[in-house]
N, C-alpha and C positions, 0 to 999 in steps of 0.2 A: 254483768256478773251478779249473781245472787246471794245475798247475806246471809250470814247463818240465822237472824230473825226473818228473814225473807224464806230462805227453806223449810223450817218451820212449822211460816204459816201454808206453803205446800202442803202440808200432810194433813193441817186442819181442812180442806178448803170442800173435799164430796160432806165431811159432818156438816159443815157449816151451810152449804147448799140445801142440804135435806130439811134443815131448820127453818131455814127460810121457805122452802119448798112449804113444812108445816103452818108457817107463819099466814101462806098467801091463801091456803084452803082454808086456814078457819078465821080468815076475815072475809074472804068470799062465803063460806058459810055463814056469819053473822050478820051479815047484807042479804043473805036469801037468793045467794047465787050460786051457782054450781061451781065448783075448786078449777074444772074447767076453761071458766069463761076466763078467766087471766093468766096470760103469759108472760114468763119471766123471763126480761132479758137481762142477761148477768153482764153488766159493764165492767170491761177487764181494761181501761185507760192505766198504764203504767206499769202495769203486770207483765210479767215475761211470759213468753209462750207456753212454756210447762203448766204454766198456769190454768189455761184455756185448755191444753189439755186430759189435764188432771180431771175437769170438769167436765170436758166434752164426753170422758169415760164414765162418768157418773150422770150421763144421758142430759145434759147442758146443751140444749142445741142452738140457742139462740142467743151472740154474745154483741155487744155496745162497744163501741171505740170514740174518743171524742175527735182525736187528730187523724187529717187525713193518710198521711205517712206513716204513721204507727199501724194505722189499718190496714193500707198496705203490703207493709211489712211481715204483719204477722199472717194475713190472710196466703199469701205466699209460703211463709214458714210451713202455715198448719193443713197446705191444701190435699194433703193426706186425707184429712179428716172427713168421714162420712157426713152428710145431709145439714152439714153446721149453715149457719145465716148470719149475714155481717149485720148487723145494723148502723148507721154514722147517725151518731145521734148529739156530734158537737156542731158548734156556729160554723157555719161553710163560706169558706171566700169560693169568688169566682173562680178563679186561678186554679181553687183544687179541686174542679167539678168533674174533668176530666179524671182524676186518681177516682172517686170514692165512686161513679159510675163503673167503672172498672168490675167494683169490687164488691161496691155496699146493693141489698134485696132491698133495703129500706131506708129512706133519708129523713129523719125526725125533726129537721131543722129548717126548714122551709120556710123563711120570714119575706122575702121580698119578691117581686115579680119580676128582674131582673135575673134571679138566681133559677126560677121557677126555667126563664127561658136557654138559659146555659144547658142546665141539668140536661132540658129536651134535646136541644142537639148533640149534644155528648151521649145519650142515651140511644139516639136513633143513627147515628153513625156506629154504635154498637150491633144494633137492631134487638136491643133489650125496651122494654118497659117499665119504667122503677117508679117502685112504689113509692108515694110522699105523706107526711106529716104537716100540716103548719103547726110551727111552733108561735105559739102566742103567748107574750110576755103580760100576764096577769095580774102581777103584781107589781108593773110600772117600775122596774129597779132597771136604771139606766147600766150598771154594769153587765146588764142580761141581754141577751136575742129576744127576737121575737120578735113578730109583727105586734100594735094593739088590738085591741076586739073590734075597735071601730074599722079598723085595716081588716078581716079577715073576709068579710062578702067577697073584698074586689082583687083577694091572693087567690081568693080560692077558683073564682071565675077566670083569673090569667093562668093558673093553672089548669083548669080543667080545657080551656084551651089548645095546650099541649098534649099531641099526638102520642107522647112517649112518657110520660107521668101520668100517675095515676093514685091521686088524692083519695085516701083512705081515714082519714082522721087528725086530731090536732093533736098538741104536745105540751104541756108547759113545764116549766121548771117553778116551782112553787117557792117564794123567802122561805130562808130558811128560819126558824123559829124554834126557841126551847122545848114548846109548849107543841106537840105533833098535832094536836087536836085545834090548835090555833090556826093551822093551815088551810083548814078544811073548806071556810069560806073560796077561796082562790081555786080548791077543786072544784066545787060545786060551781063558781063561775064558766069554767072550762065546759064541764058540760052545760050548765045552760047557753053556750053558744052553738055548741055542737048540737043541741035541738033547733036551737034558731036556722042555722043552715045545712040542714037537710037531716038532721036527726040521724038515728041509727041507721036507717038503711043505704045513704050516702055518704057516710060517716061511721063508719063501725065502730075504728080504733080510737079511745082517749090513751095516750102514752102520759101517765101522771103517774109521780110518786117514787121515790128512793128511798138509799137504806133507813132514813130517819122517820120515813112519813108515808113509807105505802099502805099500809095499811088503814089512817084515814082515806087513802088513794082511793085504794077498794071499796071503800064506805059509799064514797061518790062516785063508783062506775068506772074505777080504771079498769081497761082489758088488758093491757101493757104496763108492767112497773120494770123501773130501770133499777138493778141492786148490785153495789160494786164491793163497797166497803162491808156490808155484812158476810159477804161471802167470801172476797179475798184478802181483806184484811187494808187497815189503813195503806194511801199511795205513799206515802211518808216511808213506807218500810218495802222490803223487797227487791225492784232492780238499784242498781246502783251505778 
C-alpha cells in the first residue's frame, strides 16, 4: 500500500529524473565527456512498481534492484514494459543465482569465484549469457561486498573462464562521506585497477557513484551511476 507521502512523491518522480538526467551531462561535460558516455541506472530498491513506471514513460530504461525477490517480483509485474533492463546490483548469495539469472541483463556484484561459477550454470541452462561486474570493495569497510583489489586479477580470470558470463567492468560502492569530493580518491582507485587489468577495451563499464557522489563519479570515468534516492525520493517513505 502507498502513502499519501509516498504518492506524492509519484508525481514528482519524470521532474526529478530529468534533473538528474541534467546533473549527469553537465558533469560529463565538465570531465570533457560526451552526456552520452554515462548511463543512468535508476535504482528503484523499495519502490512500488508505479514507480518504475512512471519512469519507464519518462524514457527510464534501465532500473537497479538490490534484493533478488523484489526483482523478481517487479520484473514480472512490469513485463508489459517495452525494452526496460533489470540490473541486480545488490550482494548475491548463492542460493539466489538461480532467481536474478532469470531475470537480471546485468549482475554488478560479482565478488567471489564461487559465485562467478553458480551464475554460469544457471546462465547456461538458460542458454542466456549475462553480463557481469566485479564489485570491488575499495574502501575496505567490512560491512560492504566486494572482492579487494588484490582479489580482482584472479575474479576476473575465474570468470572469464565461464562460458556464460561475460565480464564487462568493475563496480564499487564508495564510504559514504559528507564531503562528495572526499570520495573521489576511492573512484579514481577503481579505475586505476580497471587500467591495470585490461583497461578500457576489456573493461568498458566502471558502475560508480550514487545519489550523493555521481558526479565526483563522472569526474573519474563513471560510464554507469546508480541514482535511487534523487529520483524516487528517500526508501524511508513510499511502500508501506
Amino acid at each position: 500500500m502507498i502513502s499519501v507521502d509516498g504518492a506524492n512523491e509519484l508525481v514528482g518522480i519524470a521532474t526529478r529524473l530529468d534533473e538528474v538526467r541534467r546533473r549527469i551531462a553537465e558533469a560529463a561535460r565538465q570531465a570533457g565527456r560526451a552526456p552520452g558516455s554515462v548511463k543512468l541506472i535508476a535504482v528503484s530498491k523499495g519502490k512500488p512498481a508505479e514507480a518504475i513506471r512512471i519512469a519507464h514513460g519518462a524514457g527510464q530504461l534501465d532500473f537497479g534492484e538490490n534484493y533478488a525477490q523484489e526483482l523478481s517480483d517487479k520484473a514480472q509485474a512490469l513485463g508489459d514494459l517495452p525494452r526496460i533492463v533489470w540490473h541486480a546490483i545488490g550482494r548475491l548469495q548463492r542460493n539466489k543465482a538461480k532467481v536474478v539469472t532469470q531475470v537480471a541483463e546485468v549482475v554488478h556484484a560479482l565478488d567471489r569465484a564461487e559465485l562467478a561459477v553458480e551464475l554460469d550454470r544457471r546462465a547456461a541452462s538458460l542458454g542466456r549469457v549475462l553480463r557481469v561486474l566485479v564489485e570491488v570493495n575499495v574502501g575496505g569497510e567490512a560491512a560492504k561486498g566486494g572482492c579487494t583489489p588484490a582479489e580482482v586479477g584472479r575474479l576476473l580470470d575465474a570468470t572469464r573462464a565461464c562460458a556464460n558470463l561475460r565480464p564487462i567492468g568493475l563496480m564499487t560502492i564508495a564510504p559514504y562521506l559528507d564531503d562528495p569530493g572526499a570520495v573521489r580518491p576511492y573512484f579514481a582507485a577503481l579505475r586505476a585497477l580497471r587500467d591495470e587489468h585490461g583497461g578500457e577495451v576489456e573493461l568498458p563499464e566502471l558502475s560508480m557513484g550514487m545519489s550523493h557522489d555521481f558526479e565526483v563519479a563522472i569526474a573519474e570515468g563513471a560510464t554507469w551511476v546508480r541514482v535511487g534516492t534523487a529520483i524516487f525520493g528517500s526508501r524511508a517513505q513510499g511502500v508501506q
